[in-house]
C-alpha positions in Angstrom: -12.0 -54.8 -73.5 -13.8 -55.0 -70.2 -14.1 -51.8 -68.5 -12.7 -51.7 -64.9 -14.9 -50.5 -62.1 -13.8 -46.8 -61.0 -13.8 -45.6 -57.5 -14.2 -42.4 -56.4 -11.2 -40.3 -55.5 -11.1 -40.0 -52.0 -11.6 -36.4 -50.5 -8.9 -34.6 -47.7 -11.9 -33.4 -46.2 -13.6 -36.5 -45.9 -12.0 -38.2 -42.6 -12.3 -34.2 -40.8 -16.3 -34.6 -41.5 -16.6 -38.1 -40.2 -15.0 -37.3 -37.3 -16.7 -34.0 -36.2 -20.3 -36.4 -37.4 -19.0 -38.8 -34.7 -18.7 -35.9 -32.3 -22.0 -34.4 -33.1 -23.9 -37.9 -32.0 -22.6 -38.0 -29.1 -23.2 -34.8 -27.8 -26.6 -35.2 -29.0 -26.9 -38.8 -27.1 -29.3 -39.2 -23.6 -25.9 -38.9 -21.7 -24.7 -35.6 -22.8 -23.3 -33.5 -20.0 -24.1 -30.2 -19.9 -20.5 -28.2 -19.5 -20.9 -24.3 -18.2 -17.5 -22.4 -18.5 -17.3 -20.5 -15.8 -14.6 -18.1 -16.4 -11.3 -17.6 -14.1 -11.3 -15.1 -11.4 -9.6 -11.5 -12.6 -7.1 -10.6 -10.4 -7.3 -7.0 -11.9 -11.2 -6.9 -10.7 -10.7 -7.8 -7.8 -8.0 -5.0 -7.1 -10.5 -2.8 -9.0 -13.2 -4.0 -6.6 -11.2 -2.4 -3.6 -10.2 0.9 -5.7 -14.1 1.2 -6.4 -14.6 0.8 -2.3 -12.2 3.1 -1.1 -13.5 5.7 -3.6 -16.9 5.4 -2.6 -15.5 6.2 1.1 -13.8 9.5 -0.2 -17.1 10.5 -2.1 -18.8 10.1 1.0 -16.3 11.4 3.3 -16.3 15.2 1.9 -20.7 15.7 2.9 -20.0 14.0 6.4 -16.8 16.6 7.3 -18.9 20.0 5.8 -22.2 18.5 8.0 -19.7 18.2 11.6 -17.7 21.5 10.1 -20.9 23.8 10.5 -21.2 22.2 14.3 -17.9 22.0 15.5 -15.2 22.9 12.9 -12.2 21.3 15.1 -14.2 17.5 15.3 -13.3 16.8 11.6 -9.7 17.5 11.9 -9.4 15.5 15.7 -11.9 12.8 15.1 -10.9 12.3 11.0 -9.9 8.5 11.5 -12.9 7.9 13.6 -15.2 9.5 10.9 -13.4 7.0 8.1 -14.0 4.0 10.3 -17.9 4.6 10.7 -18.5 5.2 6.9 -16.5 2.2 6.2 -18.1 -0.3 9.2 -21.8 1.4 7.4 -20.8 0.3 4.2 -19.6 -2.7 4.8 -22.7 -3.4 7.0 -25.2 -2.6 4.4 -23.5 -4.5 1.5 -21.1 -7.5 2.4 -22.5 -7.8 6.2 -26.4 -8.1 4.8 -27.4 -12.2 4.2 -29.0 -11.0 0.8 -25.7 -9.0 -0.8 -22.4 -11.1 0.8 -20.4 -8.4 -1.5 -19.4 -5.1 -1.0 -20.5 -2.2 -3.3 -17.0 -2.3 -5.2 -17.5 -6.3 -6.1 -21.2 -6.3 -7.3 -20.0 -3.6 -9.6 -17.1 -6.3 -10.9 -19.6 -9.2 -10.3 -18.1 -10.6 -7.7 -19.1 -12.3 -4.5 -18.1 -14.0 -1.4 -18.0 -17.5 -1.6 -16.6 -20.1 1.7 -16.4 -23.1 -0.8 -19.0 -25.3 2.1 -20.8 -24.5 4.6 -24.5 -22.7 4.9 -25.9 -19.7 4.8 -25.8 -18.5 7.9 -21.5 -19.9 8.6 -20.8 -17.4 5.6 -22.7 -14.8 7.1 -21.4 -15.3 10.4 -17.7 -15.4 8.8 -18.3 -12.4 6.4 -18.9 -10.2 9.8 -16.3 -10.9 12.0 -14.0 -10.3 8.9 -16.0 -7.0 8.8 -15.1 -6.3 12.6 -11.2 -7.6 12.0 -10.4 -5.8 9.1 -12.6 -2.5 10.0 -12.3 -2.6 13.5 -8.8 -4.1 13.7 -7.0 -1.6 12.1 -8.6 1.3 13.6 -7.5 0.1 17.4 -4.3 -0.6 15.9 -3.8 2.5 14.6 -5.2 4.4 18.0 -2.7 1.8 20.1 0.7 2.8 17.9 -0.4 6.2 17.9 -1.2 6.4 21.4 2.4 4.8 22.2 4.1 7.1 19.8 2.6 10.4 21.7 3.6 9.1 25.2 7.1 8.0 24.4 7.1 4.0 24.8 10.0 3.8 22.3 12.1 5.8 23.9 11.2 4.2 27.0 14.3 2.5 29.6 15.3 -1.1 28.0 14.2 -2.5 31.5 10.7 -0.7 31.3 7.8 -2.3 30.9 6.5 -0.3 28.2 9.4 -0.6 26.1 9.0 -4.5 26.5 5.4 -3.8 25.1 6.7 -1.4 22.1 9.3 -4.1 21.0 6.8 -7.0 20.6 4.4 -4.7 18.7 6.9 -3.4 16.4 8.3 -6.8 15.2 4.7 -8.3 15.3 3.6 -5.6 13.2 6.9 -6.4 11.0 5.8 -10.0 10.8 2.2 -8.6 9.8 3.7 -6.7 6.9 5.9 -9.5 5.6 3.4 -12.0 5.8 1.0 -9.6 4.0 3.9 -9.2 1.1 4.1 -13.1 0.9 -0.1 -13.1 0.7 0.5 -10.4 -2.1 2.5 -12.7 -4.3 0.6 -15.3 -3.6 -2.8 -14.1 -5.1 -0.6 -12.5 -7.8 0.4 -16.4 -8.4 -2.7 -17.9 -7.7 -6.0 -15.2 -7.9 -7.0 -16.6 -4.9 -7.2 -14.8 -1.1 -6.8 -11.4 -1.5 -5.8 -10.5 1.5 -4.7 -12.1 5.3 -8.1 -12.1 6.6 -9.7 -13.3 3.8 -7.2 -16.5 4.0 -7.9 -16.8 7.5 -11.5 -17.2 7.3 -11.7 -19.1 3.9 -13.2 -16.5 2.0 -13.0 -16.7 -2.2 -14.1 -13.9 -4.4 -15.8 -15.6 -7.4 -18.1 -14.1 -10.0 -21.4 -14.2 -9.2 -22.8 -14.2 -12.5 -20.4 -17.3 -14.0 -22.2 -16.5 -17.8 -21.8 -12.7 -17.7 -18.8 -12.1 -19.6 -16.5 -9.6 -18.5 -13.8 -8.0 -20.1 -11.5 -5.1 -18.8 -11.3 -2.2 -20.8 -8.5 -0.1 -20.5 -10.2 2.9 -22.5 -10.7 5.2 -19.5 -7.4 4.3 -17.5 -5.7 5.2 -21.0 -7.6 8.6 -21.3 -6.8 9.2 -17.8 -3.0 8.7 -18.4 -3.2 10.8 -21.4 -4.9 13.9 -19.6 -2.7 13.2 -16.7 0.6 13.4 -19.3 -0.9 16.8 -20.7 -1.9 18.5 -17.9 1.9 17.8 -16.2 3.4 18.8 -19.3 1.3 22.0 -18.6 2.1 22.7 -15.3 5.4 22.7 -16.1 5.8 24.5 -19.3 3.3 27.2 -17.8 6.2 28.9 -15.7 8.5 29.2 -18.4 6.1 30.9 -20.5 6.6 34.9 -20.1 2.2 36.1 -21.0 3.4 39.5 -22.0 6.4 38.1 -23.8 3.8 35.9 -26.2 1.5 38.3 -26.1 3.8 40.9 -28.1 5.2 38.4 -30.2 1.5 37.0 -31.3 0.9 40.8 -32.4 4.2 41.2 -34.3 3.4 37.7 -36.2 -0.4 38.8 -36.5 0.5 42.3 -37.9 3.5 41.4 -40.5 0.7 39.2 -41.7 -1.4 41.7 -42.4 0.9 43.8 -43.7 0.8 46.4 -40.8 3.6 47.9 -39.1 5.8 46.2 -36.6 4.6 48.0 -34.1 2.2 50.6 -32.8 3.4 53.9 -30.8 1.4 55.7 -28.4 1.7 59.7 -30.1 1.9 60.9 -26.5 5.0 59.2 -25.9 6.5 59.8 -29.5 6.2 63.3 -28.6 8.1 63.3 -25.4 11.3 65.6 -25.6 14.1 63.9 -26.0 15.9 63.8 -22.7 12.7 61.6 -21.1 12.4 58.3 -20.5 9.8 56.6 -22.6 9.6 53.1 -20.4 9.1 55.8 -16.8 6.6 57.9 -18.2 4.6 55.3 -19.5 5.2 53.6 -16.4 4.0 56.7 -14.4 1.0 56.8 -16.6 -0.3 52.8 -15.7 0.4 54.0 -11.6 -2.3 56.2 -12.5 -4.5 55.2 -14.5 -7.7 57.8 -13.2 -5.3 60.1 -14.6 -4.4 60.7 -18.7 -0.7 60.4 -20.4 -1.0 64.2 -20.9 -1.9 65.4 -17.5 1.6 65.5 -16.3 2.7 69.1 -16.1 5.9 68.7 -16.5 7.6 65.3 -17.4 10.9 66.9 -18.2 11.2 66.9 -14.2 9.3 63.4 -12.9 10.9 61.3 -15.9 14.0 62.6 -16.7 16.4 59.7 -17.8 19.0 58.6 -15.2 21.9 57.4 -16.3 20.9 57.4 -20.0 21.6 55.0 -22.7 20.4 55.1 -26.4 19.2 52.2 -28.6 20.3 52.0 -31.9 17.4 54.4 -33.1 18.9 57.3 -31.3 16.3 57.5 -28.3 17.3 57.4 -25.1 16.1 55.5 -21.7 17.2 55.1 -18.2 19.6 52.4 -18.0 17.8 50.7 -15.7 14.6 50.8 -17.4 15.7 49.8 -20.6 18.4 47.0 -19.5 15.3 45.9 -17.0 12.9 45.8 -20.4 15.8 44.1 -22.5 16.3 41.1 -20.1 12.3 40.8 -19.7 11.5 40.7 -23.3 14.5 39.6 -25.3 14.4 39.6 -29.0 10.6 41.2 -28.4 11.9 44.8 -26.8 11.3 47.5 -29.2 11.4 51.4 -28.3 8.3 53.0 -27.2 9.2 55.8 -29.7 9.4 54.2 -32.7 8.8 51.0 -32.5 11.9 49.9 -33.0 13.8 46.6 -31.9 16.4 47.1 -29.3 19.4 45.1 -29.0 22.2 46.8 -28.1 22.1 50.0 -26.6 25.3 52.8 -25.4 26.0 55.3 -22.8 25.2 58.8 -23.6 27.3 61.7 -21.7 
């Protein structure tokens, strides 16, 4: 019997190979084109980027107002939106507003940079400064013009008047400023592209300015901050309902019964007191006067005599005042000064 010729099985991984060896020759041809991934502008960087600036502008703020405070204390307070105008108009000078930078501190720190998409040098220079004065500038004699029609009254103007003519196209251009601001806002939300008004006026594109340098946001200080931010809050407003001398007397009742030591100490002065004296005002008399020792009194029977007394369940007895005073401070931590006792209820003694 003739033996048939036997062909080897074919392989599932055997099309996958020839294709990826097709792939690999090609790229490796004359005509290869060389692909650099240049990766999508961050919209959170770019919000980061103007974060970064305006903290840079309160770092330096606080020197500049203690330097004019030791020459003329009342300049910081009248001239304070004059003072944050100049150290922003310097900083944007010396970093976006140089030819060699074309970014402000904020964006070289999130690698980005201005870019006008055509155009020289010199147009995107020429561009990146009068957005500089606008944006700078612009809002500062804005903000001197509303507030200088505020102080004299142009909105309460006649309807006839000039002034209140003026007031009326201001306030619904600045409306139209805000809203078209809002539909810029979605818009780079939408599209990461133009910030800001201005920066869609003039063309202006923030794009990396390293395209290799790989950057990822990390969340690992914003999420430490949050965490502190939570705790300290959480703090502040358990800190008030927190009585120190209340915890402090319940710490040393815990601590003692630990170490099986009585509930609670008594001063032998005060356990010696006759019984017709106050405890809580002679020991109160005694921390008025502290130059002065528990025993110096020459006669407590007279000075701390209890007013109005009521006894405590031991037998001793207290103003009712002091002790009802004590009772609602400390709660399920009073005890008698005598004894040591706790005090919860307490009668009238005639």
């Amino acid at each position: 019997m003739s033996e048939l010729p036997q062909l080897a099985p074919r392989q599932p991984w055997m099309p996958a190979w020839a294709a990826a060896e097709a792939r690999t020759r090609e790229n490796t041809g004359d005509h290869t084109a060389v692909r650099t991934v240049v990766p999508r502008n961050s919209r959170v960087s770019k919000l980061d980027a103007d974060l970064l600036d305006d903290e840079l502008t309160d770092m330096l703020r606080e020197p500049v107002t203690k330097a004019m405070s030791l020459v003329r204390p009342q300049l910081v307070d009248k001239h304070r939106l004059e003072i944050d105008t100049a150290i922003k108009a310097v900083l944007f000078w010396l970093s976006a507003g140089s030819a060699s930078r074309q970014a402000t501190y904020g964006q070289s720190l999130q690698n980005l940079t201005y870019s006008s998409g055509g155009g020289g040098q010199r147009d995107m220079l020429r561009r990146l400064r009068m957005f500089g004065v606008l944006s700078i500038g612009g809002t500062y004699g804005w903000s001197k013009l509303m507030s200088y029609m505020s102080m004299n009254g142009w909105a309460d103007a006649p309807q006839d008047s000039m002034r209140r003519k003026i007031w009326r196209v201001l306030d619904r251009l600045e409306r139209m400023t805000r809203v078209a601001a809002l539909l810029n806002f979605l818009a780079f939300m939408s599209t990461g592209q133009y910030k800001t008004l201005l920066e869609r006026v003039f063309g202006l594109r923030l794009v990396h300015a390293r395209p290799q340098t790989s950057h990822s946001v990390s969340f690992e200080f914003l999420n430490r901050q949050l965490v502190w931010h939570a705790f300290t809050e959480f703090v502040m407003f358990a800190l008030p309902l927190v009585n120190p001398a209340r915890a402090r007397r319940w710490a040393v009742r815990n601590v003692r019964a630990v170490l099986g030591l009585p509930s609670a100490t008594v001063d032998p002065a005060v356990a010696a007191l006759p019984e017709h004296v106050c405890a809580i005002c002679f020991s109160t008399e005694a921390s008025l006067s502290p130059d002065s020792a528990v025993g110096a009194f020459a006669d407590p029977t007279e000075t701390c005599a209890a007013v109005n007394p009521y006894a405590a369940r031991c037998g001793h007895r207290f103003c009712y005042v002091c002790i009802k005073t004590r009772m609602m401070a400390e709660a399920d931590e009073c005890t008698c000064l005598r004894c040591g006792q706790k005090v919860d209820r307490i009668w009238q003694q005639i």
